[in-house]
N, C-alpha and C positions, 0 to 999 in steps of 0.2 A: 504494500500500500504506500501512494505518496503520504512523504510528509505534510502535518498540517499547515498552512502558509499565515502566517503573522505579518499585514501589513504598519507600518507603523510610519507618523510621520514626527517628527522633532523639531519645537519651536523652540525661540528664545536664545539665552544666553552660554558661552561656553560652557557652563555651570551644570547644565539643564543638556548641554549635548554630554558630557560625560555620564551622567544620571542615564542617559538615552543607550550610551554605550555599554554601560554595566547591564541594563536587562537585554539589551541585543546578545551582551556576551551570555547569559544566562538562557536567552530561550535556545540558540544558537549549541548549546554546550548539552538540552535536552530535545535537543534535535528538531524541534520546530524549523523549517523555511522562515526565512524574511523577505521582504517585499519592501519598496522606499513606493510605491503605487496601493489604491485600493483594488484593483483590477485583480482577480480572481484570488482575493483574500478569503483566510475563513474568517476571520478577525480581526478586526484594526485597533493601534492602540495609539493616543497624540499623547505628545509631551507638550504641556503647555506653559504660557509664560503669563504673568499675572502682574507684573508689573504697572506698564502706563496704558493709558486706554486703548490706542492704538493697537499693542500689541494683545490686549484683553480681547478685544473685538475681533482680531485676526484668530485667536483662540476659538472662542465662539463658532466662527466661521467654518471653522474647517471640524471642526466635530460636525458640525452640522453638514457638511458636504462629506463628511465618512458617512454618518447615519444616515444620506442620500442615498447614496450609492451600495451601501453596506447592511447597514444596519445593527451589528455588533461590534460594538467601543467600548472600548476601556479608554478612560481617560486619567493622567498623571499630572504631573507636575505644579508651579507655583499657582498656578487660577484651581487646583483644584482643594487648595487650601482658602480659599478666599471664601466669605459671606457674605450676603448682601444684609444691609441695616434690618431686617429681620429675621435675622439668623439662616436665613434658609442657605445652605451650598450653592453658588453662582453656579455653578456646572448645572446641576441639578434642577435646578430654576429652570434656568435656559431648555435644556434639554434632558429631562426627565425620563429619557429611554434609554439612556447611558446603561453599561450593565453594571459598572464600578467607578470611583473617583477616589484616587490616594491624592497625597498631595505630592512634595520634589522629596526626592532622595529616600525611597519609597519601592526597593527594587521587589523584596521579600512580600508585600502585600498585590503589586501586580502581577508576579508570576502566581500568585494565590489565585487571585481572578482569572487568571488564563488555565490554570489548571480546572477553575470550575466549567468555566464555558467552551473551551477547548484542552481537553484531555491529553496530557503529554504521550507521545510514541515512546516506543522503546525499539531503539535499533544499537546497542554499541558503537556504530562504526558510525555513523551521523553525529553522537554527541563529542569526538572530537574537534576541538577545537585550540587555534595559537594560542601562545600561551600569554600575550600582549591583549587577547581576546580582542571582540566586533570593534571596529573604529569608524566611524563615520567621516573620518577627516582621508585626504590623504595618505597614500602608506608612507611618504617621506616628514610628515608631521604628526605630531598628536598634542594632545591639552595633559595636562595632570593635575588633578584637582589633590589637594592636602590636604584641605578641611571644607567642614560644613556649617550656614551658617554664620552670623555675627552677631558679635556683646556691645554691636554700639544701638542706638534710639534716634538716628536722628529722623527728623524732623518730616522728612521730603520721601522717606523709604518707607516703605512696608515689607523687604522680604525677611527682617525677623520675624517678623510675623505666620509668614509663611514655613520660612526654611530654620525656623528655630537660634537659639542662641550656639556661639563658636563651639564644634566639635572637632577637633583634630584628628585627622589619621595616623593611626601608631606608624611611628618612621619608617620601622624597618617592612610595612606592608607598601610605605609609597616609596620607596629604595627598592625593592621588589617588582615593583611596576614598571620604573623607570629604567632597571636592568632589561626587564623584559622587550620594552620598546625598541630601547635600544640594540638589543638583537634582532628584533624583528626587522630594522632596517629605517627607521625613523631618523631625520637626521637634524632633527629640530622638535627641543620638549618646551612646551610653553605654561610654566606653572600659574596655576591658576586656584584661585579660593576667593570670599568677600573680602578677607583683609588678610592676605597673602603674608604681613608684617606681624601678623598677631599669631601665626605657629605655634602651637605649644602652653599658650596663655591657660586653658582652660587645666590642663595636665601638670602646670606648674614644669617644665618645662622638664618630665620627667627622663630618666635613658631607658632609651629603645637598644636593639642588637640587628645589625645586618651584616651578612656574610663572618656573621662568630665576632664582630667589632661593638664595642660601646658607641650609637649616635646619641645625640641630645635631641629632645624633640624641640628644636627652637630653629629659626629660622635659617641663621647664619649657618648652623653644622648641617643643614639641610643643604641649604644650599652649595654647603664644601664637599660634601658627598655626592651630591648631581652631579658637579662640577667634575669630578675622580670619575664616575661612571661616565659620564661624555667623552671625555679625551682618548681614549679606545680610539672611539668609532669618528673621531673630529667630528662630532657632535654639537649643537648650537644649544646651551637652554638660557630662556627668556622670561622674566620676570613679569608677571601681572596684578595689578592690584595691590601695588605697594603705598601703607600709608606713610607720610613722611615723619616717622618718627626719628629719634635721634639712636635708635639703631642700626636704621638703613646704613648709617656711617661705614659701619663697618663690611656691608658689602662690596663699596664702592672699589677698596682696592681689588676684590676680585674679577671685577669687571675690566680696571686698569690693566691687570697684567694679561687678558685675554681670556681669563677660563671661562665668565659667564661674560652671555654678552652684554654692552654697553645699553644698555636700556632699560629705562625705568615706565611702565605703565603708572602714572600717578594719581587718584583722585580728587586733586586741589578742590575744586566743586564751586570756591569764592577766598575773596583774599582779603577781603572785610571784616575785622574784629567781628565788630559787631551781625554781621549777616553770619560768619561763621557760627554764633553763639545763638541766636535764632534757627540756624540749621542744627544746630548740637552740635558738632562737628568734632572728633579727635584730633588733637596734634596743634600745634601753636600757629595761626596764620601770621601773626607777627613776624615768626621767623625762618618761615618759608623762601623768605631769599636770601638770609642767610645760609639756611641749609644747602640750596641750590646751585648757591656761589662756592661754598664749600665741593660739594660733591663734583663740578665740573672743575675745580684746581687739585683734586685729584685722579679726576679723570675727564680729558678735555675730549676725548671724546664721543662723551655720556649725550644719548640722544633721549629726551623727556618727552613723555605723551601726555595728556592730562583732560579729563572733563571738566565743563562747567554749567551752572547754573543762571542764568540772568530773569530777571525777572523775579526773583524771589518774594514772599511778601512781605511789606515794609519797606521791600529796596528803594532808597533814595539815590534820586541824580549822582550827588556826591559818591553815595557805594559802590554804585557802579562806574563813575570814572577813575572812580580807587583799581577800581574790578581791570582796566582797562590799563592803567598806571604799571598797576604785578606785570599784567601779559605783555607790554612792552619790556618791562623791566628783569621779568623774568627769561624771556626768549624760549618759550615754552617751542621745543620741534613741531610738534605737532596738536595741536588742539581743537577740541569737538564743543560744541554749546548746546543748548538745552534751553528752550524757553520754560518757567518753570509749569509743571501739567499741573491740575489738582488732582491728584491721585485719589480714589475712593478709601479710606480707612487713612492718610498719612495727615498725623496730625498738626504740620505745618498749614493745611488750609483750613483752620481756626487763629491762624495768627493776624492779628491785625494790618490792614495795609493791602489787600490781594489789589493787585494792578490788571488795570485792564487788559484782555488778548492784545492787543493791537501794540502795544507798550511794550510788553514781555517778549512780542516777538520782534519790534522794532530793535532793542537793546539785543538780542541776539543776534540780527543781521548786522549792527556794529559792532560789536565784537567779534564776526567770523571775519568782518573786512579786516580789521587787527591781526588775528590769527593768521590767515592766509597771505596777508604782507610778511608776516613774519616766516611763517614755512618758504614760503617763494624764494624768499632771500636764502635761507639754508638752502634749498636745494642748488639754485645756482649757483653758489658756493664747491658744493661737490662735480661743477664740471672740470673734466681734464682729470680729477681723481684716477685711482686704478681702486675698486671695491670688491672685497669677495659676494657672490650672487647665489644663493641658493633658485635653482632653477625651479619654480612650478611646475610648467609645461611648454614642449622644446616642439616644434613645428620640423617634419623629417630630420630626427637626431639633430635638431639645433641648424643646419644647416639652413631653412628658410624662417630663424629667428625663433624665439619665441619667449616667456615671459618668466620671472622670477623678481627675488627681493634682497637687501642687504638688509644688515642688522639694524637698519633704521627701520624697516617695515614690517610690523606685524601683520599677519596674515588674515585678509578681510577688514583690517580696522583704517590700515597708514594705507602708502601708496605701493609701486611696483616699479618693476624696471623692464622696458618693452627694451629686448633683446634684438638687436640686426644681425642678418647673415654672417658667419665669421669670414674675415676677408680670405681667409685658407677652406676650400672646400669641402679639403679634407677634413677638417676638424668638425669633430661631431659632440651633441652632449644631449644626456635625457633627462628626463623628469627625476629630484633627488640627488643632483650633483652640484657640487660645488664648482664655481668656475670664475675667473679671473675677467671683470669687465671695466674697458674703460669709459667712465661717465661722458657724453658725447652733447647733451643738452635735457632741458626739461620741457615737459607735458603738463600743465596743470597740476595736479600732484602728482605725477609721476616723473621716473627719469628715463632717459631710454639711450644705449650703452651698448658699446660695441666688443665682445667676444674676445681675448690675447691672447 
């Protein structure tokens, strides 16, 4: 008999794509088919995002076009923790023929579901599986989530609410993973968690063992240990989600000397005392570019990503030319804005001041003009450079071009590097190689770079 076929589809944030990959590894490991289609599923299951509305209604949406087409759903992730102001389950509300709703990270209660409504096979030879297990990403990339969860409140968020307060993953099971990947062929790990900087915080930063060694579970010996597992395989790993506390400090030299790469995902959010402290916010905005000026005089070159907030409520003119004053002054590489949403349950839209749509998004269209003068200037900056390039995808073996990233681009978030013919015909390159390109000019966020 075929196996039974699991379509599944996965919204949202890298967070909620590793969530997606642990039960793909799981149904995948008891022999279930998968399907990225509803089309001759027996079951479909969404991982959802419950964050902004946008991304609620796209939720919404596509349950509701599985149950079109389908009929049997399981639905997961951050919306399926959510309620609406009279308690009832948003999922449920909506679409009340759903056959199950967990909420994120939540692997053990939907495989419960799937076993009720579609009955696992038993064949041996089907439930092998890598031992890196299902990735959704690329086989030359993957995410590694470390923890689950955050211990901060602010103001503008709801997924504590969802995804619970900081759980850490015991070290030596995410040193384990990150082995594995890295034999699997991955040539680029991109850590990821809500506060990537708080490692350990919840465990007291107790000692794990990997490969028979004492780790600490805190950030830094995490990071020193990725860093030993990468160098094998000249491996890339990439920081996410770091908050700027005054521990970051001491990553920065290992970035300096090469081992991780030069890059900091940072969530700055506003650089306004006072709008910081209206957000809740961790970490001293005072001294934000002190730290920043610090971190690039030991490592110049540290390339910073960072979100922002505009429009907050209360924000006055003053805040936000303060808001505008950092992002000059700080020369943030690349930066994303945000006009503030009212989020349904975030208790910053009870704070006095909410500014009107038109306002909120006005103050975001100047600030991305800021932003984007500023990236502009770095990238042409990098012409005539020579950059290493991890290639995405090579157009016949590289030979009519094709596209990858340096350590300034994160994957999906920054820009890219649109790769020309090498002027040798011989020379070839595929998807997952590293290769030596020299920057030739820029493309709107991108650069595009000729093949040595």
């Amino acid at each position: 008999m075929a196996a039974p076929t699991v379509g599944f589809v996965s919204l949202g944030c890298p967070k909620a794509l590793t969530d997606s990959e642990l039960i793909l590894t799981q149904l995948s490991a008891e022999g279930y088919q998968t399907s990225k289609t509803f089309a001759g599923a027996d079951l479909v299951i969404v991982n959802t995002c419950g964050f902004i509305d946008d991304a609620v209604q796209e939720s919404l949406n596509t349950i509701g076009e599985a149950l079109a087409e389908h009929g049997k759903v399981i639905v997961t992730g951050c919306l399926g923790a959510k309620s609406q102001s009279d308690g009832q389950n948003v999922v449920k509300a909506m679409h009340p023929s759903v056959l199950a709703v967990t909420g994120p990270h939540a692997t053990q209660e939907v495989m419960d579901a799937v076993h009720t409504h579609l009955p696992k096979p038993h064949d041996p030879f089907i439930d092998l599986v890598p031992a890196a297990g299902i990735k959704l990403t690329p086989k030359h990339y993957a995410y590694l989530k470390i923890s689950e969860g955050c211990n901060h409140r602010c103001t503008f968020c709801i997924i504590p609410s969802m995804r619970g307060d900081l759980v850490s993953r015991p070290v030596g099971d995410v040193l384990r993973e990150a082995q594995a990947l890295f034999e699997s062929g991955v040539k680029e790990l991109l850590v990821i968690s809500q506060d990537t900087s708080a490692y350990g915080v919840d465990v007291r930063y107790q000692m794990g063992f990997h490969d028979g060694r004492p780790v600490k579970t805190r950030t830094l010996e995490l990071v020193q240990a990725l860093a030993e597992l990468a160098e094998p395989f000249s491996a890339w790993v990439r920081l996410h989600y770091v908050y700027p506390y005054p521990t970051v400090d001491h990553l920065i030299p290992l970035m300096a000397s090469g081992r991780v790469l030069p890059y900091l995902d940072v969530p700055f959010q506003h650089s306004h005392p006072d709008v910081l402290k209206r957000m809740q916010r961790p970490a001293s905005g005072e001294k934000n570019l002190e730290r920043l000026q610090l971190w690039r005089e030991l490592c110049p070159q540290l390339v910073v990503r960072s979100t922002f907030i505009a429009g907050f409520p209360g924000e006055t003119e003053a805040e936000f030319e303060n808001l505008l004053q950092f992002l000059e002054e700080a020369q943030i590489d690349r930066a994303g804005c945000f006009a503030y949403s009212a989020v349904e349950g975030a208790t910053a839209n009870a704070i006095p001041g909410m500014l009107p749509l038109e306002v909120r998004q006005e103050r975001r269209a100047r600030f991305m003009q800021v932003a984007e003068k500023i990236s502009a200037q770095k990238l042409q900056n990098r012409i005539g450079s020579t950059m290493q390039v991890l290639v995405d995808s090579a157009k016949a073996l590289g030979k009519q071009g094709g596209v990858g990233r340096t350590y300034s681009d994160a994957p999906e978030i920054d820009g890219v590097v649109h790769l020309l013919p090498p002027e040798k015909l011989s020379k070839s390159y595929r998807t997952g190689d590293f290769i030596k390109v020299r920057i030739m000019q820029t493309q709107g966020h991108d650069l595009i770079g000729l093949p040595i």
